[in-house]
TORVEXVO-338943 format. One record per atom (N, C-alpha, C, CB): residue in one letter; x, y, z negated. Coordinates in steps of 0.1 Angstrom, whole numbers, padded with zeros to 4 digits, always signed. Glycine has a CB too. Example, Ala and Ser with C-alpha at 12.3 -4.5 7.8 and 13.67 -1.06 7.14 Angstrom:
A+0132-0057-0078;A+0123-0045-0078;A+0132-0033-0078;A+0113-0045-0090;S+0128-0022-0071;S+0137-0011-0071;S+0129+0000-0079;S+0141-0006-0057;
//
This chain:
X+0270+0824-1404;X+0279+0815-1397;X+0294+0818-1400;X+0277+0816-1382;X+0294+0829-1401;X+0311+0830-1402;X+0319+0831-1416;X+0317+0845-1396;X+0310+0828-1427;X+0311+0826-1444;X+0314+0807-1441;X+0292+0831-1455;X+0301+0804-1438;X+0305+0786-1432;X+0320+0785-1424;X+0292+0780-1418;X+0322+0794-1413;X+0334+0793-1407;X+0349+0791-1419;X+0334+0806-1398;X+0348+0802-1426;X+0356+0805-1434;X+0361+0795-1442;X+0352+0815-1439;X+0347+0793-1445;X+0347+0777-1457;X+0353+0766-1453;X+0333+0770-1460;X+0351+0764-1443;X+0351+0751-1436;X+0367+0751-1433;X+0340+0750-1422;X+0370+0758-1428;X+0393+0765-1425;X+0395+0767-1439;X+0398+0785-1414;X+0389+0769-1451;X+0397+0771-1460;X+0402+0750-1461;X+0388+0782-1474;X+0390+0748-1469;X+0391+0736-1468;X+0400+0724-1462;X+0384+0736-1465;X+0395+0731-1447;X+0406+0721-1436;X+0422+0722-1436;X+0402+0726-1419;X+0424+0737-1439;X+0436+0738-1441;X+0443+0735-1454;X+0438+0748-1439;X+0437+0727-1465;X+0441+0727-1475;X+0444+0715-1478;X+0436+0734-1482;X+0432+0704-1475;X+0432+0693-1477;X+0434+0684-1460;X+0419+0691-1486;X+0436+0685-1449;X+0438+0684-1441;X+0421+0673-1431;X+0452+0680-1445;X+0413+0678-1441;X+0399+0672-1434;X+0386+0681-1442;X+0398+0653-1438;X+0376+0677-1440;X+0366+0683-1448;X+0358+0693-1435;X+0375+0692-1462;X+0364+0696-1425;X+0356+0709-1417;X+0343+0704-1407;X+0369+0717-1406;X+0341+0695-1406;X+0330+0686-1396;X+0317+0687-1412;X+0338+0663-1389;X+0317+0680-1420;X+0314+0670-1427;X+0307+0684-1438;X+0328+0658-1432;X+0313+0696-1439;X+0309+0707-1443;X+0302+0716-1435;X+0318+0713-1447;X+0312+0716-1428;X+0301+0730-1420;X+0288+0721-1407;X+0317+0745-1407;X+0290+0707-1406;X+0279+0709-1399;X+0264+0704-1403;X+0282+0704-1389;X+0260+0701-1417;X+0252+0702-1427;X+0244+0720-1424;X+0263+0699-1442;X+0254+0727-1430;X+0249+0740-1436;X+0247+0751-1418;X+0265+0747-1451;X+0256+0744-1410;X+0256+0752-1396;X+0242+0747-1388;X+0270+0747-1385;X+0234+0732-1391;X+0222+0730-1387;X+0211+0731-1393;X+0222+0722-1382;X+0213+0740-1405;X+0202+0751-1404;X+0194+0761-1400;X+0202+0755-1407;X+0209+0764-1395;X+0210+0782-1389;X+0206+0781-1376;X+0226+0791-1390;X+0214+0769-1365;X+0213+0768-1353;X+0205+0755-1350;X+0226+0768-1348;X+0202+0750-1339;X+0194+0736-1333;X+0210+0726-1336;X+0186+0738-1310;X+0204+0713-1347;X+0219+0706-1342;X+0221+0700-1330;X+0223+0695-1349;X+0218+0703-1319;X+0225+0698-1308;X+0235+0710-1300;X+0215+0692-1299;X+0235+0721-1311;X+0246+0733-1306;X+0257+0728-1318;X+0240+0753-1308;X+0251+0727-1334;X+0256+0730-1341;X+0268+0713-1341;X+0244+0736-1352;X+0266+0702-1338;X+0276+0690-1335;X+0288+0692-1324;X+0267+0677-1330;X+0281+0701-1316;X+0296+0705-1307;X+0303+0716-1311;X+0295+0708-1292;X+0297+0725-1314;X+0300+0734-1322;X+0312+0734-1331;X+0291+0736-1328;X+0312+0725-1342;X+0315+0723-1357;X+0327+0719-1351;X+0306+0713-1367;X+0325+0704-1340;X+0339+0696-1335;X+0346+0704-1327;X+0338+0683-1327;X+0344+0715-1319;X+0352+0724-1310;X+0362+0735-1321;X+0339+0734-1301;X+0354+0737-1335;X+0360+0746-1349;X+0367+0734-1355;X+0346+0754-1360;X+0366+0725-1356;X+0377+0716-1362;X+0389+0715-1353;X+0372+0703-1365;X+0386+0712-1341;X+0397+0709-1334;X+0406+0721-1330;X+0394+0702-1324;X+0403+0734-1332;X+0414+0746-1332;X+0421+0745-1350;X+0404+0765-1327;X+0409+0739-1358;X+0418+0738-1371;X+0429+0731-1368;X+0412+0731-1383;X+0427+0714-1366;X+0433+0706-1364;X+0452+0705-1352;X+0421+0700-1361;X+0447+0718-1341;X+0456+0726-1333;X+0470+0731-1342;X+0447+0739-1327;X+0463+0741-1349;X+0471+0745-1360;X+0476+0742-1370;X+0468+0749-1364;X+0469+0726-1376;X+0480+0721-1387;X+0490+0712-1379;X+0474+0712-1400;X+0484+0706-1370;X+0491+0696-1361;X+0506+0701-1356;X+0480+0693-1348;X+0506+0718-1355;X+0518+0726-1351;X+0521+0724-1361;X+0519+0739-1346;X+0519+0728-1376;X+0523+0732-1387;X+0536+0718-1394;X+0507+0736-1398;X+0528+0709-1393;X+0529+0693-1393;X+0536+0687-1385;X+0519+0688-1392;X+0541+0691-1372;X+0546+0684-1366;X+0557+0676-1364;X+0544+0687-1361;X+0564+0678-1379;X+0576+0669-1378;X+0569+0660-1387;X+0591+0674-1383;X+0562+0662-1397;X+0554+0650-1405;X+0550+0641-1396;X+0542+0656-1415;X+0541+0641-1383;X+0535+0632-1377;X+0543+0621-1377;X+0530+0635-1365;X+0539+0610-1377;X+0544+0595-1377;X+0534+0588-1368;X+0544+0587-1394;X+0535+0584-1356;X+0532+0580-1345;X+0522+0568-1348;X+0544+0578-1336;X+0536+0560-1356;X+0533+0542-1359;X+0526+0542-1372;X+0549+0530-1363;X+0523+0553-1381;X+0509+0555-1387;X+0501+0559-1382;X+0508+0561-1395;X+0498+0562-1374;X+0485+0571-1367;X+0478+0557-1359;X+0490+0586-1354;X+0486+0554-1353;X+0481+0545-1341;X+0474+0537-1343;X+0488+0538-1336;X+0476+0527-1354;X+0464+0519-1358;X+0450+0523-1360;X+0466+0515-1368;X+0451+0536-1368;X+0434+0541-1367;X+0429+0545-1357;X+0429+0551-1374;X+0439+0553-1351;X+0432+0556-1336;X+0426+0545-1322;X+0442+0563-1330;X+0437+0532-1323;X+0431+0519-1314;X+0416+0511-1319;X+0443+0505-1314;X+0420+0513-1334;X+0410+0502-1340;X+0395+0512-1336;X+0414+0499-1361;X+0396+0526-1341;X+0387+0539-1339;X+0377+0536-1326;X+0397+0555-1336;X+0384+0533-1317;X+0378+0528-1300;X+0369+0521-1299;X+0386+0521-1290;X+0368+0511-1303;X+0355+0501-1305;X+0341+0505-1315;X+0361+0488-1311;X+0348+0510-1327;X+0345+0515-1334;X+0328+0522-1328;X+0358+0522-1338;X+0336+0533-1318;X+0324+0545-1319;X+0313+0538-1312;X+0328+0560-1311;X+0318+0532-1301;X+0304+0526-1293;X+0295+0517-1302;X+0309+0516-1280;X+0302+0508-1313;X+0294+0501-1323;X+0289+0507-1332;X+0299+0494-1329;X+0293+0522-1338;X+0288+0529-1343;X+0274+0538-1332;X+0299+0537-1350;X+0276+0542-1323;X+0266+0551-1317;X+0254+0541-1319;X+0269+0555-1300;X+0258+0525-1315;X+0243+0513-1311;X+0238+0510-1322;X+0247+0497-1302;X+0246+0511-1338;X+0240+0512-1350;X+0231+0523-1353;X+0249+0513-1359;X+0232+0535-1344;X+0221+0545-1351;X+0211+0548-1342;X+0226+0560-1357;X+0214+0539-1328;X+0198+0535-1325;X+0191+0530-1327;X+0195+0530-1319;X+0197+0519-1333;X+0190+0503-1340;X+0185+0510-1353;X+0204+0487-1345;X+0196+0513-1360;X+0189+0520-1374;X+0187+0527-1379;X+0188+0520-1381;X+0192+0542-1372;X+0187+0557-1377;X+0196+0560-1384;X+0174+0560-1385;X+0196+0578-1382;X+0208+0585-1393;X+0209+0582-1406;X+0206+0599-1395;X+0195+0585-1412;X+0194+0586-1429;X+0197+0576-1434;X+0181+0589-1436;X+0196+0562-1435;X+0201+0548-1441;X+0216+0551-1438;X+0195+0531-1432;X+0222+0553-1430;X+0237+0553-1429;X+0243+0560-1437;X+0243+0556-1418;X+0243+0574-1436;X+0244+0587-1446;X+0243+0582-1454;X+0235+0598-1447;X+0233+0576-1466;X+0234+0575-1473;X+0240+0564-1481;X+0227+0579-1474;X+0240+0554-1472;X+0254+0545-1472;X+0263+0550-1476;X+0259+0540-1461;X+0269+0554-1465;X+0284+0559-1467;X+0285+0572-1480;X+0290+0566-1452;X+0275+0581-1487;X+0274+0586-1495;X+0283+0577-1514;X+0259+0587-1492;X+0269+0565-1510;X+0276+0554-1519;X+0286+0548-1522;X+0274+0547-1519;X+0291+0547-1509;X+0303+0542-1509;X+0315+0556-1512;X+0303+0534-1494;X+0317+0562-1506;X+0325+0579-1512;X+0320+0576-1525;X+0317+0598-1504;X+0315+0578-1530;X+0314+0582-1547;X+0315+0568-1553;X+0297+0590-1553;X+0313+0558-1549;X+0321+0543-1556;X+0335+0544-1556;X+0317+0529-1546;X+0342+0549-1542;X+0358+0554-1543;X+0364+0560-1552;X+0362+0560-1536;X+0353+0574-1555;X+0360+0586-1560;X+0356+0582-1575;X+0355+0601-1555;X+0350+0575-1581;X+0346+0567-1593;X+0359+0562-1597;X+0336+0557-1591;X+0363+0550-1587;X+0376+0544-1592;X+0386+0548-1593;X+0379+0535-1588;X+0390+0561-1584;X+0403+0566-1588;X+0401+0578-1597;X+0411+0569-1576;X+0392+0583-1599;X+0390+0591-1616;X+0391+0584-1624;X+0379+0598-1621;X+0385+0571-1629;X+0382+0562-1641;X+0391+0552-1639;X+0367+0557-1643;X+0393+0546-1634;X+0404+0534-1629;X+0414+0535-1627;X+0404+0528-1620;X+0415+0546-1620;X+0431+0550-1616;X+0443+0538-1609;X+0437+0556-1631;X+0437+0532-1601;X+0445+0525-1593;X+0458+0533-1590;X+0438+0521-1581;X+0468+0525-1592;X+0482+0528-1585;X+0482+0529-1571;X+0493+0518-1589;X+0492+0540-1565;X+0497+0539-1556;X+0505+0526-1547;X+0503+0548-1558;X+0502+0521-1534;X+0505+0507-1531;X+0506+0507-1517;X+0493+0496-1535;X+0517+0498-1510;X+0520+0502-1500;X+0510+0494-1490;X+0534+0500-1499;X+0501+0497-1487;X+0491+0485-1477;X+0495+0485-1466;X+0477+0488-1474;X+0488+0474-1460;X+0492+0464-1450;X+0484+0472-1437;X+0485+0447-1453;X+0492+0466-1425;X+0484+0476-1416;X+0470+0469-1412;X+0492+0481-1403;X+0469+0457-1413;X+0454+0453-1415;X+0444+0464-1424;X+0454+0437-1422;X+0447+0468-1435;X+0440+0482-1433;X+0438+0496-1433;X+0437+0483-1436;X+0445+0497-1421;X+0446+0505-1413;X+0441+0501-1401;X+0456+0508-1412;X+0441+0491-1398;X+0431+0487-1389;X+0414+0488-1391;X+0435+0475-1387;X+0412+0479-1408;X+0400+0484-1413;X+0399+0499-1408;X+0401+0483-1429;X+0405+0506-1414;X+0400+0521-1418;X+0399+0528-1405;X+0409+0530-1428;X+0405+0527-1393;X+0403+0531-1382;X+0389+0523-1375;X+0416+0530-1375;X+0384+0513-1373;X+0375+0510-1373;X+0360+0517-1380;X+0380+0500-1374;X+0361+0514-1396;X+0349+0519-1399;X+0349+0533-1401;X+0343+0514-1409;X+0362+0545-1394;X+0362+0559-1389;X+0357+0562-1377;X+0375+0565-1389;X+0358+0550-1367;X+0356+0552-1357;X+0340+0549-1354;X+0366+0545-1350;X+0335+0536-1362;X+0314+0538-1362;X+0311+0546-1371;X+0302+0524-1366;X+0315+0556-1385;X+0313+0561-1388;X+0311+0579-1379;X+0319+0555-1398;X+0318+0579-1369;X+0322+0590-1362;X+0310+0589-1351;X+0338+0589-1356;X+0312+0575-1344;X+0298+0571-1337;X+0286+0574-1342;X+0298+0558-1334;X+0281+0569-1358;X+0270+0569-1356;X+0261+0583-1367;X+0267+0554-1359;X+0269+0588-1374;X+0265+0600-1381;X+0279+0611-1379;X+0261+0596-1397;X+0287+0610-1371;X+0293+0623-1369;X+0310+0624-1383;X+0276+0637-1374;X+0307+0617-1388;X+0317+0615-1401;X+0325+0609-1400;X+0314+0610-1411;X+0340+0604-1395;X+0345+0597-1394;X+0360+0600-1403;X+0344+0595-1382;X+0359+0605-1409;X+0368+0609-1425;X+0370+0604-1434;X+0365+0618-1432;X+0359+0596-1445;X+0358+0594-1455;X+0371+0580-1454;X+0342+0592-1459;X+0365+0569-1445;X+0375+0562-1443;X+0394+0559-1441;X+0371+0561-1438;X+0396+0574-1434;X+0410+0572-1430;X+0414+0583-1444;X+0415+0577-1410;X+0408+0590-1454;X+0411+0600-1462;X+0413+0588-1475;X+0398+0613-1463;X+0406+0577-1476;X+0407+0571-1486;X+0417+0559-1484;X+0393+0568-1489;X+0420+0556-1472;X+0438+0545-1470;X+0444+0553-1472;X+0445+0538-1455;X+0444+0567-1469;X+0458+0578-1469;X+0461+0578-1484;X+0454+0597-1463;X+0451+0579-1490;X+0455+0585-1501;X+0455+0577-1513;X+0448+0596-1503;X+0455+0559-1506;X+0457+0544-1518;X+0476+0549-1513;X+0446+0519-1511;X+0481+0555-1505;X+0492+0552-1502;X+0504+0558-1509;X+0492+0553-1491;X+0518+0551-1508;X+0528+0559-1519;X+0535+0567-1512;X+0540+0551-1527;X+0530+0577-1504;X+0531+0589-1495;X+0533+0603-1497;X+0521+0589-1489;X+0541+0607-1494;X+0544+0623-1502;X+0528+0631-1496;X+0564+0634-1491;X+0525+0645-1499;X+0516+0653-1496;X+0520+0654-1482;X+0514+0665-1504;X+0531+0657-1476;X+0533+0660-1464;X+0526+0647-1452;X+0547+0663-1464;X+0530+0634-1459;X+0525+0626-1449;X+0512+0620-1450;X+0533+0617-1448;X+0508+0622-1463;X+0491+0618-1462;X+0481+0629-1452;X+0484+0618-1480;X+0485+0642-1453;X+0478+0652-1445;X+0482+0648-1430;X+0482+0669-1449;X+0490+0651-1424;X+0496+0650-1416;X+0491+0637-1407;X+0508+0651-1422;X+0495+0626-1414;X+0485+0610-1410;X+0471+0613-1407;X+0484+0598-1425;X+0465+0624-1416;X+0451+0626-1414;X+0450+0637-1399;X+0442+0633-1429;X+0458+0649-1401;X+0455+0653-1391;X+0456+0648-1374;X+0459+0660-1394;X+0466+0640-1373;X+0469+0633-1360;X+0463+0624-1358;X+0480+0629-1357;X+0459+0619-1365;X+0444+0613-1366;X+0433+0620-1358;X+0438+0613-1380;X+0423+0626-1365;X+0414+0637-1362;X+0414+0646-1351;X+0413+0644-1370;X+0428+0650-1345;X+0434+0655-1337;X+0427+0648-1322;X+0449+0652-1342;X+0438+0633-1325;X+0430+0627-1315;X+0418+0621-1311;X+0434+0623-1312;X+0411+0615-1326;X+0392+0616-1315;X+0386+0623-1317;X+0380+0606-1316;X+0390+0636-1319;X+0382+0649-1317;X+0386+0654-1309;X+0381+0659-1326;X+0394+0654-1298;X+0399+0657-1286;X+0392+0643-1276;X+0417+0657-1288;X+0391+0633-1279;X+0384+0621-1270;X+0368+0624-1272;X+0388+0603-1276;X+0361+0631-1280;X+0348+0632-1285;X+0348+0646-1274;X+0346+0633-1304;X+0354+0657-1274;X+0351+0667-1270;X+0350+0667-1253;X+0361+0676-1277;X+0356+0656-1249;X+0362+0655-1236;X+0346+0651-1231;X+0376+0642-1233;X+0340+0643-1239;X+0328+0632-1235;X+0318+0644-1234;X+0323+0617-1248;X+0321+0652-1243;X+0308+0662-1248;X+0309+0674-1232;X+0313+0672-1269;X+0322+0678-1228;X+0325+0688-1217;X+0315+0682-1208;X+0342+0689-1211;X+0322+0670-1201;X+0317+0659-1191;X+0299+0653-1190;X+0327+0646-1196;X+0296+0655-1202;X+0280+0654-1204;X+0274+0663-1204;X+0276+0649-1213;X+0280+0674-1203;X+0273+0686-1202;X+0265+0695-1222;X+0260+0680-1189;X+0271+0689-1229;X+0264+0689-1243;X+0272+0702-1250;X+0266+0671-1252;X+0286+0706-1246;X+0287+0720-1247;X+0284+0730-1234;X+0301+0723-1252;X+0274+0737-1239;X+0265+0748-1229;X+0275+0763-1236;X+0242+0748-1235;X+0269+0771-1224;X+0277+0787-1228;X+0270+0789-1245;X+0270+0803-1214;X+0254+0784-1249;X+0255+0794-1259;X+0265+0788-1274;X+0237+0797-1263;X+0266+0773-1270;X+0280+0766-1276;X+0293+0775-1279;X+0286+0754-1266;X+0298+0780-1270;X+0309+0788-1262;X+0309+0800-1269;X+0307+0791-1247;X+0296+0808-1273;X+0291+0821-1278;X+0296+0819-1287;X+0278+0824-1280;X+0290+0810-1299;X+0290+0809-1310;X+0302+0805-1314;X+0282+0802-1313;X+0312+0797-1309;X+0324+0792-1309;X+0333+0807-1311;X+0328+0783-1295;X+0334+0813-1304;X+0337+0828-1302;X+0337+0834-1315;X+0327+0835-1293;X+0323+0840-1315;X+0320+0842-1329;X+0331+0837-1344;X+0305+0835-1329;X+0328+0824-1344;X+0333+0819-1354;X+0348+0819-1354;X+0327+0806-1355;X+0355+0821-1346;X+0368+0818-1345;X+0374+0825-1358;X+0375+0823-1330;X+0372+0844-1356;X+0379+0847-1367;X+0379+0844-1377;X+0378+0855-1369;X+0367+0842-1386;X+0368+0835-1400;X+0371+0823-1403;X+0360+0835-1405;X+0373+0814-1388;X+0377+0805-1397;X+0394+0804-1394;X+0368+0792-1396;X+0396+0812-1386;X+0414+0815-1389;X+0415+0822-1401;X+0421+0827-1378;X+0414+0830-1404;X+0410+0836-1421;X+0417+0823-1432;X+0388+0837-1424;X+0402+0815-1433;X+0400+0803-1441;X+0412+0790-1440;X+0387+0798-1437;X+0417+0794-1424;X+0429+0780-1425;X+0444+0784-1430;X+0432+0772-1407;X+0446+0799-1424;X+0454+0808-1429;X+0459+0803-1449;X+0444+0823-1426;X+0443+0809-1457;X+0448+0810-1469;X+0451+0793-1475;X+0438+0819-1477;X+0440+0789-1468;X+0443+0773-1468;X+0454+0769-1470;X+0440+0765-1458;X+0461+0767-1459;X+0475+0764-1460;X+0483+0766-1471;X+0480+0770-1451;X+0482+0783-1477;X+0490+0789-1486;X+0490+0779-1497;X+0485+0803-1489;X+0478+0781-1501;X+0470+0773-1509;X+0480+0758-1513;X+0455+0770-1499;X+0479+0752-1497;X+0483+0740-1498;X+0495+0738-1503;X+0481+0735-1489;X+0509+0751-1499;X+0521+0750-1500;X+0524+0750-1510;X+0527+0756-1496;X+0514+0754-1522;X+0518+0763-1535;X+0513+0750-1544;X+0508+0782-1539;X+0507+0740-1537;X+0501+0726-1551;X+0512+0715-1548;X+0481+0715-1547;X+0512+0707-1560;X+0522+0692-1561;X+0516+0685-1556;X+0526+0685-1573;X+0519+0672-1549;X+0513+0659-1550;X+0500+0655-1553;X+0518+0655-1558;X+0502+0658-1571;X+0494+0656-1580;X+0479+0661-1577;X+0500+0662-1591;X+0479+0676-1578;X+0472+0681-1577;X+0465+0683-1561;X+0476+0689-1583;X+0471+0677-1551;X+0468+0677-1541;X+0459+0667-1541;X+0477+0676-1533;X+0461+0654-1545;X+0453+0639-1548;X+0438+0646-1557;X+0467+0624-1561;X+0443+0653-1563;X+0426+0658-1571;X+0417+0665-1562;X+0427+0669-1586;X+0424+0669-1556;X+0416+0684-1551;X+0406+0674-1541;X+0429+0700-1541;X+0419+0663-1534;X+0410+0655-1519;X+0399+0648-1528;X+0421+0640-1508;X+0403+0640-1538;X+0390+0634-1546;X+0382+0643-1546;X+0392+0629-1562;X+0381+0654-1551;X+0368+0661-1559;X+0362+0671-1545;X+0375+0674-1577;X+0370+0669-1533;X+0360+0674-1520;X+0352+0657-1515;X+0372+0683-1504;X+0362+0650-1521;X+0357+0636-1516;X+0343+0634-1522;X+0366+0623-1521;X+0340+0637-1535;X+0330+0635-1543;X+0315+0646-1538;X+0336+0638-1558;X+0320+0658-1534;X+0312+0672-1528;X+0306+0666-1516;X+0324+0687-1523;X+0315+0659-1503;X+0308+0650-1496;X+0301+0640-1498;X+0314+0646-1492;X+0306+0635-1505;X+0296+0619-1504;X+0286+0622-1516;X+0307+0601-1508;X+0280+0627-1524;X+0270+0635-1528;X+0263+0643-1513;X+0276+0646-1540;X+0269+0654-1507;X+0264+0661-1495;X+0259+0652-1486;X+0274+0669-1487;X+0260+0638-1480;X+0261+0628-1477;X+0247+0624-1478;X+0270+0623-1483;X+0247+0616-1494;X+0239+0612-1502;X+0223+0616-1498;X+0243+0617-1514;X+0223+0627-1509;X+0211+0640-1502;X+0205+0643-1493;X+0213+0649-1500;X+0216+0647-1479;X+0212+0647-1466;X+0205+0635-1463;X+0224+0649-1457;X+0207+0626-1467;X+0201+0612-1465;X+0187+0608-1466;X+0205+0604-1474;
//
């Protein structure tokens, strides 16, 4: 657990997402997933604590907002989708769709473009049933961030205040329902140090890349997911 911890904060701290979507795959092995989904979001959101400090003059309010209103409807339509139709068809949806993205901007290479907040509305919406109905709600707001002509500081930053807040509205639901238990709490514990470790070098990591190389790195975890995705499917 605390190699996954590590992993998952290196990640999070580098590309400003990736820690749900990683470690809770390889964490519900080890544990029952109904520790390992609160779990993972209780370890993201002390990541998310920390860049959100780190970041906090980057935040931009009137970017965030849109994904987060649109996000609201979102989850309840996402939860009643994976009643109706189960995890694995979705997963692997959205698998296809991640690697149809990460296809076009390796081989196509679309330009940078200033979009409309209609999508941003899109992308907070299908973050918000993607979050509802398999736990994922990244792929979407990672892929408007980064069609955008945005320095590195404000595409992370956009993502984390994002994530920030419905992983703080997710966690609230989870207290209140009773779905984090003490041995949640244990394990949380446990995991803390390494994955301070992992957000630590993360960061470093992050300070020391361009732009450039920031846009590859999110692609080619973009691709690691939506393959991980795929599979799990």
């Amino acid at each position: 657990m605390g190699c996954i911890s590590f992993a998952a904060g290196l990640i999070q701290g580098f590309s400003g997402f990736g820690v749900v979507l990683v470690a809770l795959p390889l964490m519900a092995l080890i544990v029952d997933v109904k520790i390992a989904i609160p779990l993972v979001l209780m370890l993201g959101m002390v990541v998310n604590i920390i860049l959100a400090v780190q970041l906090a003059r980057n935040i931009e309010i009137r970017e965030c907002l849109p994904l987060i209103v649109m996000s609201l409807p979102g989850i309840p339509l996402g939860v009643y989708t994976l009643k109706a139709v189960g995890t694995r068809p979705l997963e692997m949806l959205v698998g296809v769709v991640v690697l149809l993205t990460v296809g076009m901007f390796m081989f196509l290479k679309p330009g940078a473009r200033k979009l409309s907040k209609g999508w941003g509305w899109i992308a907070g919406l299908a973050a918000g049933f993607l979050g509802g109905s398999i736990g994922a709600a990244g792929p979407p707001v990672v892929i408007y961030t980064s069609l955008q002509p945005w320095a590195k500081h404000k595409i992370k930053s956009t993502m984390v205040g994002f994530f920030f807040m419905i992983g703080l509205g997710i966690i609230v639901i989870h207290l209140f329902s009773g779905i984090i238990t003490p041995t949640v709490w244990r394990y949380w514990s446990i995991c803390l140090g390494p994955l301070g470790l992992g957000v630590i070098l993360g960061i470093r990591l992050y300070s020391r890349s361009n732009v450039t190389v920031y846009q590859r790195v999110v692609m080619l975890l973009l691709a690691f997911l939506g393959l991980l995705l795929l599979l799990k499917g």
